[in-house]
C-alpha positions as CSV (number, residue, x, y, z in Angstrom):
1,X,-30.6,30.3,-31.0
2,X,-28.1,33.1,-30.2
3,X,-25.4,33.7,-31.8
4,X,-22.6,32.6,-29.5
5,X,-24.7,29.6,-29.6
6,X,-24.4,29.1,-33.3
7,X,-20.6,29.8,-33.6
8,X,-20.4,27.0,-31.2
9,X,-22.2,24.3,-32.8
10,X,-20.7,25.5,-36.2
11,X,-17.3,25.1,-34.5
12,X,-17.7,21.7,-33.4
13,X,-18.6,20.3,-37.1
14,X,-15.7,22.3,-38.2
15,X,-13.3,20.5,-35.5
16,X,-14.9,17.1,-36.7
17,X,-14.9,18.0,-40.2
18,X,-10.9,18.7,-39.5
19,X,-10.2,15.1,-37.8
20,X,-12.1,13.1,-40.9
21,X,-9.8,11.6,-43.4
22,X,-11.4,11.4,-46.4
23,X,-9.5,8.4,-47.9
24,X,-10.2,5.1,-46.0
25,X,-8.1,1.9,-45.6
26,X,-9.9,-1.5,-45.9
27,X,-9.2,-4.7,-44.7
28,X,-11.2,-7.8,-44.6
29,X,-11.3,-10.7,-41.7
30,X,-9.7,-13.9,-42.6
31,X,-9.2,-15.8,-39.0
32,X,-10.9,-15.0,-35.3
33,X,-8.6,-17.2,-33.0
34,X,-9.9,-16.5,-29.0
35,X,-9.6,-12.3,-28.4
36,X,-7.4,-12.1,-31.7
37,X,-8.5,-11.2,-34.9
38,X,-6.7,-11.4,-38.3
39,X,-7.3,-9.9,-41.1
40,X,-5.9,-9.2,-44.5
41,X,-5.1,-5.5,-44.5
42,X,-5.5,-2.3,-44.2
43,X,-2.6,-0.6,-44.4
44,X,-2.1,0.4,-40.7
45,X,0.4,0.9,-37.5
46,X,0.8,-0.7,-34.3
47,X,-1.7,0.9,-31.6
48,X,-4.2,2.5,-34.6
49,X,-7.7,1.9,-33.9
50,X,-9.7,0.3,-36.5
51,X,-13.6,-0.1,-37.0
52,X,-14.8,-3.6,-38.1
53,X,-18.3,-3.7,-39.3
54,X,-21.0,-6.9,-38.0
55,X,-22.4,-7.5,-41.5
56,X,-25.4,-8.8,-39.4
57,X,-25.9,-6.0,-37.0
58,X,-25.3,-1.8,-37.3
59,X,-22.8,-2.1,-34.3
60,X,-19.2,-1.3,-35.2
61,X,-16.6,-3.4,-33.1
62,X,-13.5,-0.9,-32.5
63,X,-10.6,-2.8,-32.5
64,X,-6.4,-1.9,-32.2
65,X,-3.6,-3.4,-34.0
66,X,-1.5,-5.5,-31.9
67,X,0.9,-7.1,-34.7
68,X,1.8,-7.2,-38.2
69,X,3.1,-10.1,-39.9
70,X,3.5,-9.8,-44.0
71,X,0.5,-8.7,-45.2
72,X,-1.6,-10.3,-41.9
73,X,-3.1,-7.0,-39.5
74,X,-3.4,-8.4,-36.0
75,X,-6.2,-6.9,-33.9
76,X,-7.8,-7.1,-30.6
77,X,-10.8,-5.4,-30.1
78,X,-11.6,-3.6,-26.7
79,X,-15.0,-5.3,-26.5
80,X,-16.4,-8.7,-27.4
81,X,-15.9,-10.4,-30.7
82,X,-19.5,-11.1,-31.0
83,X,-20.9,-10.6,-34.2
84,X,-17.8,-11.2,-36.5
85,X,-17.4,-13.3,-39.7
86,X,-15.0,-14.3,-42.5
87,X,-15.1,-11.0,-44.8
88,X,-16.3,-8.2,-42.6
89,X,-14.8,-5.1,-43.5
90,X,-11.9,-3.5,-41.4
91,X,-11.3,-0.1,-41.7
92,X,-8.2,2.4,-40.3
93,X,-9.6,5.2,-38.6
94,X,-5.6,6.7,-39.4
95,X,-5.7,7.9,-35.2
96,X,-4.4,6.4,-31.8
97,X,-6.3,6.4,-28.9
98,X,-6.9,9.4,-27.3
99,X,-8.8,10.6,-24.4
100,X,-10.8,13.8,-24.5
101,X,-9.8,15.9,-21.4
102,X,-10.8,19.3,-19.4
103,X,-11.6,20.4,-16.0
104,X,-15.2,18.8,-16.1
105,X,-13.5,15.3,-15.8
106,X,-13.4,15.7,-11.8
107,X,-15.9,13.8,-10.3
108,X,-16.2,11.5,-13.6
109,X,-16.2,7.8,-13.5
110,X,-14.9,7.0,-17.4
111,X,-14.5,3.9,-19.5
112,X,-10.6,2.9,-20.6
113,X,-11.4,5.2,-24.0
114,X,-12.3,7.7,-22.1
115,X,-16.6,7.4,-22.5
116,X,-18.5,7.9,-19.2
117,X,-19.7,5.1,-17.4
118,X,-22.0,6.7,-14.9
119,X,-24.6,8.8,-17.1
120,X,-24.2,12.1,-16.3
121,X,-23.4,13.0,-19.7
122,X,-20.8,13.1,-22.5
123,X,-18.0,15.1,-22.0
124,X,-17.1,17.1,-25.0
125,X,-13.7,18.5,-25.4
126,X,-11.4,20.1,-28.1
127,X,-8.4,18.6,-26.0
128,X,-7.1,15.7,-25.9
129,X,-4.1,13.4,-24.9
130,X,-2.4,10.3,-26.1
131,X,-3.1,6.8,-23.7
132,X,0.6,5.9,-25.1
133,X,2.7,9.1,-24.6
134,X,6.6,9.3,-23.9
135,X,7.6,10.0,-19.9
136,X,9.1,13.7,-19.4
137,X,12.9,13.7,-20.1
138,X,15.1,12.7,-17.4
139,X,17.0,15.9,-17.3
140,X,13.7,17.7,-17.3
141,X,12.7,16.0,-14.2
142,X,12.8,18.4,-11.2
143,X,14.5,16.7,-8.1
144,X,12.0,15.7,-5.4
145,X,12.5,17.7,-2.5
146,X,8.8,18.3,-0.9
147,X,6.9,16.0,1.2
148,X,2.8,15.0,0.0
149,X,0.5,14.4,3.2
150,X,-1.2,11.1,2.6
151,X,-3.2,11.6,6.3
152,X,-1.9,8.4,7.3
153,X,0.6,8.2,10.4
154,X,2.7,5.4,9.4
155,X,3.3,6.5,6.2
156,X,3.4,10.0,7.0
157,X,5.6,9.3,9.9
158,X,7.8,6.4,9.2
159,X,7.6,6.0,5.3
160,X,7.6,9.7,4.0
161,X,6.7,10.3,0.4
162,X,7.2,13.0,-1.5
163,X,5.9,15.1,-4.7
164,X,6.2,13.0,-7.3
165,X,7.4,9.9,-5.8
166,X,6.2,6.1,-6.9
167,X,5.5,3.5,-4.4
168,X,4.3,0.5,-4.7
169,X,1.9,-1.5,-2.1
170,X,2.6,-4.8,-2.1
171,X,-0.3,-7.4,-0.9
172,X,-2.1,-10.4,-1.1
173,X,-5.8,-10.3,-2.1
174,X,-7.7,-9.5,1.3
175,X,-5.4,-7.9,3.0
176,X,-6.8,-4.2,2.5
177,X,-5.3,-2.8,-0.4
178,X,-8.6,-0.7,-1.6
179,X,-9.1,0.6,2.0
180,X,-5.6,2.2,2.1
181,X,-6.2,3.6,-1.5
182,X,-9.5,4.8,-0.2
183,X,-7.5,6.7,3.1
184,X,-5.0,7.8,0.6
185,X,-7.4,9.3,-1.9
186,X,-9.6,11.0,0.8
187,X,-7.0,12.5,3.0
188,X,-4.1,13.4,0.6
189,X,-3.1,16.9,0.6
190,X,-2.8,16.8,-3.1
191,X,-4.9,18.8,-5.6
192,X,-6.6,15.7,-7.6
193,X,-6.8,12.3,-7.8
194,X,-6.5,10.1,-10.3
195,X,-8.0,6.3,-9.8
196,X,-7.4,3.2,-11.9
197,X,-9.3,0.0,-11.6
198,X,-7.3,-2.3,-13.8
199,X,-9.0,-6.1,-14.0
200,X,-10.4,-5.8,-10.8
201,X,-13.7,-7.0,-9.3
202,X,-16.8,-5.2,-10.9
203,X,-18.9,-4.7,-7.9
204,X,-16.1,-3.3,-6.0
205,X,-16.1,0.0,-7.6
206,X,-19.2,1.2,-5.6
207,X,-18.2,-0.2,-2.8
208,X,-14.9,1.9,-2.9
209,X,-16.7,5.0,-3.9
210,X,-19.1,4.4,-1.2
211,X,-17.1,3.0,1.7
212,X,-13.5,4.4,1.2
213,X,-13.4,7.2,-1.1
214,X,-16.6,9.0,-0.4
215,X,-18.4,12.1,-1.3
216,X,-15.5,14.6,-0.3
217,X,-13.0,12.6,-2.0
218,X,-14.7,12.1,-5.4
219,X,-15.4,15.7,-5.7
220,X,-11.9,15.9,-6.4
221,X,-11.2,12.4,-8.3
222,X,-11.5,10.8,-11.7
223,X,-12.1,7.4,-11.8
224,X,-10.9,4.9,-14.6
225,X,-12.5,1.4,-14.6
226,X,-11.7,-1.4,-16.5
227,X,-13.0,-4.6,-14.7
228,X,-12.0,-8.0,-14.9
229,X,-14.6,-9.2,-17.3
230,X,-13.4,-6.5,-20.0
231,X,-10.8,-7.3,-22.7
232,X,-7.3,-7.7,-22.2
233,X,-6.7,-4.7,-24.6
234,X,-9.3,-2.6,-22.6
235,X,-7.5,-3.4,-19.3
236,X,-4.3,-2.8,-20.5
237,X,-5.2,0.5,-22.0
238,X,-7.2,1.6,-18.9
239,X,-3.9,1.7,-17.4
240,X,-2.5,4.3,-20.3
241,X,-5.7,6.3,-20.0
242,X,-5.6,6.9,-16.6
243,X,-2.2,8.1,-16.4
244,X,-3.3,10.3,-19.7
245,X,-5.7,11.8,-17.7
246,X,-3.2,12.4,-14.8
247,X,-0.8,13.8,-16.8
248,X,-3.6,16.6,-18.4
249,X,-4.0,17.6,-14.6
250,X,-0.1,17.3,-14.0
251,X,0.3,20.2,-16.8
252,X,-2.2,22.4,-14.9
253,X,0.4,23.1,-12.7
254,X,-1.5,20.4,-10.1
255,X,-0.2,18.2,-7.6
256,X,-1.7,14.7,-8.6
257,X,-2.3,11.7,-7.1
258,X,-2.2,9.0,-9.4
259,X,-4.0,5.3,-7.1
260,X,-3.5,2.6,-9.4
261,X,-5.3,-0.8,-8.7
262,X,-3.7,-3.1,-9.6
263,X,-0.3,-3.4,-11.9
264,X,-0.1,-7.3,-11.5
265,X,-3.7,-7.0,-13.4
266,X,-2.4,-4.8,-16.1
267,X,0.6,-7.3,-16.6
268,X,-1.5,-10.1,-17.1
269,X,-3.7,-8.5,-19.7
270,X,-0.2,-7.8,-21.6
271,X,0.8,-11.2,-21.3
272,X,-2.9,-12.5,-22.8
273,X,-2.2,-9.9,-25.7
274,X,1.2,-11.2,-26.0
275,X,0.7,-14.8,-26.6
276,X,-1.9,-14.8,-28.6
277,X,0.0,-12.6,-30.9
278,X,2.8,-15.3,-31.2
279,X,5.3,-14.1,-28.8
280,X,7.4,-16.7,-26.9
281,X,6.9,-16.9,-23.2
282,X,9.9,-16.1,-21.1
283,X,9.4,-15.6,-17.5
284,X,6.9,-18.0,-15.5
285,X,5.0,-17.5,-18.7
286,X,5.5,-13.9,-19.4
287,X,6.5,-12.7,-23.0
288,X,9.1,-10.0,-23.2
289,X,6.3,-7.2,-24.1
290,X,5.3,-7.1,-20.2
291,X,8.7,-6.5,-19.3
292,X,9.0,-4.1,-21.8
293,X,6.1,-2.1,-21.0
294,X,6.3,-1.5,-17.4
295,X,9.0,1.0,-17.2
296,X,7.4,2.3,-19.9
297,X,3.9,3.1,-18.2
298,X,5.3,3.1,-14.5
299,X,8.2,6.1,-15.4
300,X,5.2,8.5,-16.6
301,X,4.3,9.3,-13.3
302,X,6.9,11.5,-11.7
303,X,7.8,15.3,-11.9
304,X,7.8,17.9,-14.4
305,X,8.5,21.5,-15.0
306,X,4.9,22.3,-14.9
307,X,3.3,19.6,-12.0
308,X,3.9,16.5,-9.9
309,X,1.8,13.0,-10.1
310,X,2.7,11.0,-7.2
311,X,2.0,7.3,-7.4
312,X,0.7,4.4,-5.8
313,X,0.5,1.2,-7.4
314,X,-0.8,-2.1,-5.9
315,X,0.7,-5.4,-6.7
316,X,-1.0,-8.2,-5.8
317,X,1.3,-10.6,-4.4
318,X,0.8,-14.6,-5.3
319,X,1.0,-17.0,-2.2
320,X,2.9,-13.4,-0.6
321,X,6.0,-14.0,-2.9
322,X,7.4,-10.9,-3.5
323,X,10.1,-12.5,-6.0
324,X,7.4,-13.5,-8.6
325,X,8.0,-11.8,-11.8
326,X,5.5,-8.8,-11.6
327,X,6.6,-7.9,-8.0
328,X,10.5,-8.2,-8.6
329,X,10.2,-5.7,-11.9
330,X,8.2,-3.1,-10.3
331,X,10.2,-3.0,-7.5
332,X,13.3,-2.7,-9.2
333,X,11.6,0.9,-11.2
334,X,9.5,2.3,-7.8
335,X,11.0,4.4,-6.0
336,X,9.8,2.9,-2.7
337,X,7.5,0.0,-1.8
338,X,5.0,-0.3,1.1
339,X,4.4,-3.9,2.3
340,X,0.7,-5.5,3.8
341,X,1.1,-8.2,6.3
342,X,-1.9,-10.7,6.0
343,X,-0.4,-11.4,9.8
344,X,-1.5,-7.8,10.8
345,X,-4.7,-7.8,8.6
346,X,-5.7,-11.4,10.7
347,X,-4.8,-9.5,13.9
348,X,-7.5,-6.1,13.1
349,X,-4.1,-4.1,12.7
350,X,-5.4,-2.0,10.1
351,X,-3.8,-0.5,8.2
352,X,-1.8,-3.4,7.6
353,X,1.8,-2.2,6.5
354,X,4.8,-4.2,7.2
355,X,7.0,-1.3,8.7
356,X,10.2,-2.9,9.0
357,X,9.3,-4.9,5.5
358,X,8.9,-1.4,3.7
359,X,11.1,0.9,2.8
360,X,10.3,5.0,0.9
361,X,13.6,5.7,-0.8
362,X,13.5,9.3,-0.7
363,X,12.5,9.5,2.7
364,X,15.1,10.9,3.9
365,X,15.0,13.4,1.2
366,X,11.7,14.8,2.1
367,X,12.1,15.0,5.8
368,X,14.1,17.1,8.7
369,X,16.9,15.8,10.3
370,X,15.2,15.2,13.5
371,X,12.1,13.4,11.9
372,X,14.8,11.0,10.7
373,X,16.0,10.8,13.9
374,X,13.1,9.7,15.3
375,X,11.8,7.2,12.6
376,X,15.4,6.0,13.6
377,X,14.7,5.2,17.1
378,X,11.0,4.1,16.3
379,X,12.0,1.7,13.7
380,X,15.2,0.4,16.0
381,X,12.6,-0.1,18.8
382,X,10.7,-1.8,16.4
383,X,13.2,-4.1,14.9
384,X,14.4,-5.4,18.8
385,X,10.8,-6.2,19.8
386,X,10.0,-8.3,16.4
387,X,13.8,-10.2,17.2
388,X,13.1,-11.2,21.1
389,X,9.3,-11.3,20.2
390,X,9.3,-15.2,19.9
391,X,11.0,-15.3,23.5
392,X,8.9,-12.2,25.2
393,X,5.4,-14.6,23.6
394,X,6.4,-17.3,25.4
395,X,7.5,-16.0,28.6
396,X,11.1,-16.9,28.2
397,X,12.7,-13.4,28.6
398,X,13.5,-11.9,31.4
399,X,13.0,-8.0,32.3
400,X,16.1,-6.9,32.6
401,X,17.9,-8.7,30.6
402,X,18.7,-6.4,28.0
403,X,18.0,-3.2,28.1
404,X,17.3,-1.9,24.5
405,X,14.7,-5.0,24.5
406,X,13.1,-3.4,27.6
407,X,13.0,0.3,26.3
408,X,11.4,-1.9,23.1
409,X,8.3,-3.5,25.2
410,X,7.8,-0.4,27.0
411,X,7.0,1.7,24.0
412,X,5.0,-1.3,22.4
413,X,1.6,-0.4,23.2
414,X,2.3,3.5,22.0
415,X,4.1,2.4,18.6
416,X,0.8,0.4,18.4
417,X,-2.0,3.4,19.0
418,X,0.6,5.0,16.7
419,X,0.4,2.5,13.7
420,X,-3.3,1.7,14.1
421,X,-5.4,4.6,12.1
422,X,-9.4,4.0,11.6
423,X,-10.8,4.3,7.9
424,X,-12.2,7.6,8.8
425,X,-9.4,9.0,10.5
426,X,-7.7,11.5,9.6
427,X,-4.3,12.9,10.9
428,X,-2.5,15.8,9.8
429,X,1.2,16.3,9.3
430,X,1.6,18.0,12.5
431,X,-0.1,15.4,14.9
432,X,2.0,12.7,13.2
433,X,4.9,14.1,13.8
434,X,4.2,15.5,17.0
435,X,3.1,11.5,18.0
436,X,6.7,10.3,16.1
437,X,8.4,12.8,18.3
438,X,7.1,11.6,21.7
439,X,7.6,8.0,21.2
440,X,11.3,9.0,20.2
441,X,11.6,11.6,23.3
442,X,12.0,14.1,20.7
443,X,11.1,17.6,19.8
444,X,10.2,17.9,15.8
445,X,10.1,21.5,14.9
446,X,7.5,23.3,13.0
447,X,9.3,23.8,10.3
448,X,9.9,19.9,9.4
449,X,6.2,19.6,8.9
């Protein structure tokens, strides 16, 4: 062994010799209710991770505390509670979660602590981030004043996003929420992307990687997976890990895209954690943690003085309400939200957005004056073919009639090729906006791209 070699492996017992706390708190387990554990002590905090030993097995259950109540330690483990029984020892590790992170992470598909889940190998690092960590100061927020390039033409064209924004995609299952993700991730002119399964289907992970995503676009993507069968602790804190990680690549100086799938998922694993912990249920059955937490995970992602993550969260939409709980909250903290239409998904529109139903509130920001001009005209043509469209269907208007409706039916077939975008398609900034500018009648200089 060389000597380089040898510093390094006595530096890594050093480093672990450094994080080991030499005193230990102990508990015991009085009461395993469902997912929630009791137990009398240890002395510990909310969020510490705790050990608790099977008696009948060497595996070590790693648990969190979710409440304390007297001298009663409430705990939720991120696995099963298989194993347990009355007496087993608990013990404080004295730590929070946090997730080891470096460079090698591109690529990576990880666990929600941060472990990888596709055997390529550990991934060993001296730094490492909190999963719970403040969002940047408001006054250290720089304003958003640069467009990102997602490569789709109707969000590119009519819904422009810009460094650091958060939008929100709004859906019903099936309506082709992953695919867009998929475009988004594979086509973005950001540096890396940041992907978050939260409580979703298990075998859809390969599917995304291998139908949407792709080679190119994992190259330059960390994937965080926490499917539906996992704990509600281990969904919820996929969530805070995967925003971690985008916030390591964030102080890099890199523009990141955080695709987040889906918050509705992540709210439900709060409000499992939250009633079983004794809370009262407010909202259609949600406890006042969920609506407590959201701002608080959502107004991470943003701007700093050092990088940008730009997000895009899916909410998945019950029976298409977008008033339900979930969807009202997060649309009130987004900065934007872009709607599916299961109408347009049942017609092979794909992708399926909802033009007139969405809205990017710092499009206008982001964008020229004449690109505004001309998502002006495309969106009013837009707007005066769905209001006459009843009539034009069933052959009850006559050409003529009104002219703006006539300008409207002319230019429907182009504002259609326009909106309609394959999976592997890919359209740069200036072919969108050189499109946007002919259906307009328009000119968009270069230097609005």
């Amino acid at each position: 062994m060389t000597l380089s070699a040898e510093t390094d492996v006595i530096k890594k017992y050093l480093e672990t010799a450094e994080t080991v706390d030499p005193i230990k708190c102990i508990g015991r387990v009085r009461k395993v209710k469902g997912r929630l554990i009791e137990s009398h002590g240890p002395q510990a905090i909310i969020g510490e991770i705790c050990r608790i030993e099977t008696p009948r097995s060497a595996d070590t259950i790693h648990a969190e505390v979710v409440g304390l109540f007297d001298d009663t330690v409430q705990l939720m483990a991120y696995g099963e509670n298989d194993g347990l029984e009355i007496g087993a020892r608990v013990i404080a590790t004295g730590g929070l979660l946090e997730i080891p992170v470096s460079m090698k992470l591109l690529g990576r598909i990880l666990d929600p602590l941060g472990k990888p889940l596709d055997g390529k190998g550990e991934i060993e690092s001296p730094i490492r981030y909190p999963a719970i960590a403040c969002p940047p100061p408001p006054v250290h927020r720089p304003r958003i004043k640069e467009r990102i390039v997602t490569g789709l033409r109707s969000i590119d064209g009519l819904l422009s996003c810009g460094r650091g924004q958060r939008l929100g995609i709004f859906a019903g299952s099936g309506v082709g929420k992953s695919t867009l993700l998929g475009m988004i991730a594979r086509n973005t002119s950001a540096d890396v992307n940041v992907i978050a399964f939260i409580g979703e289907r298990g075998r859809e992970l390969n599917d995304f990687i291998e139908n949407d995503l792709g080679s190119e676009g994992l190259a330059r993507s960390v994937i965080v997976v926490s499917p539906s069968s996992s704990s509600p602790l281990a969904r919820l804190r996929g969530a805070y890990s995967a925003t971690a990680i985008a916030e390591f690549f964030r102080d890099q100086g890199n523009d990141v895209m955080l695709l987040f799938d889906s918050v509705t998922r992540f709210a439900r694993a709060q409000r499992e954690i939250g009633l079983a912990s004794g809370e009262p249920p407010a909202t259609r059955g949600y406890p006042p943690s969920m609506f407590d937490s959201m701002p608080r995970l959502l107004e991470r992602c943003g701007t700093s003085e050092k990088g940008t993550i730009t997000g895009f969260y899916t909410i998945l939409v019950d029976g298409d309400d977008l008033d339900e709980p979930v969807s009202d909250t997060v649309r009130g903290i987004l900065d934007g939200h872009i709607v599916l239409s299961r109408r347009l998904a049942e017609s092979y529109h794909y992708p399926a957005i909802n033009v007139l139903g969405s809205i990017s509130r710092l499009a206008n920001t982001v964008s020229g004056p004449i690109t505004q001009k001309a998502v002006g005209i495309v969106r009013r043509l837009m707007a005066d073919y769905a209001e006459a469209e009843d009539f034009i269907n069933a052959g009850a208007y006559k050409q003529g009639t009104n002219p703006r409706i006539d300008e409207a039916i002319a230019k429907r077939e182009e504002i259609e090729q326009f909106l309609i975008q394959g999976v592997e398609e890919k359209s740069s900034i200036g072919d969108t906006l050189a499109l946007l500018g002919k259906i307009a009648n328009l000119e968009i200089p270069g230097d609005e791209m």
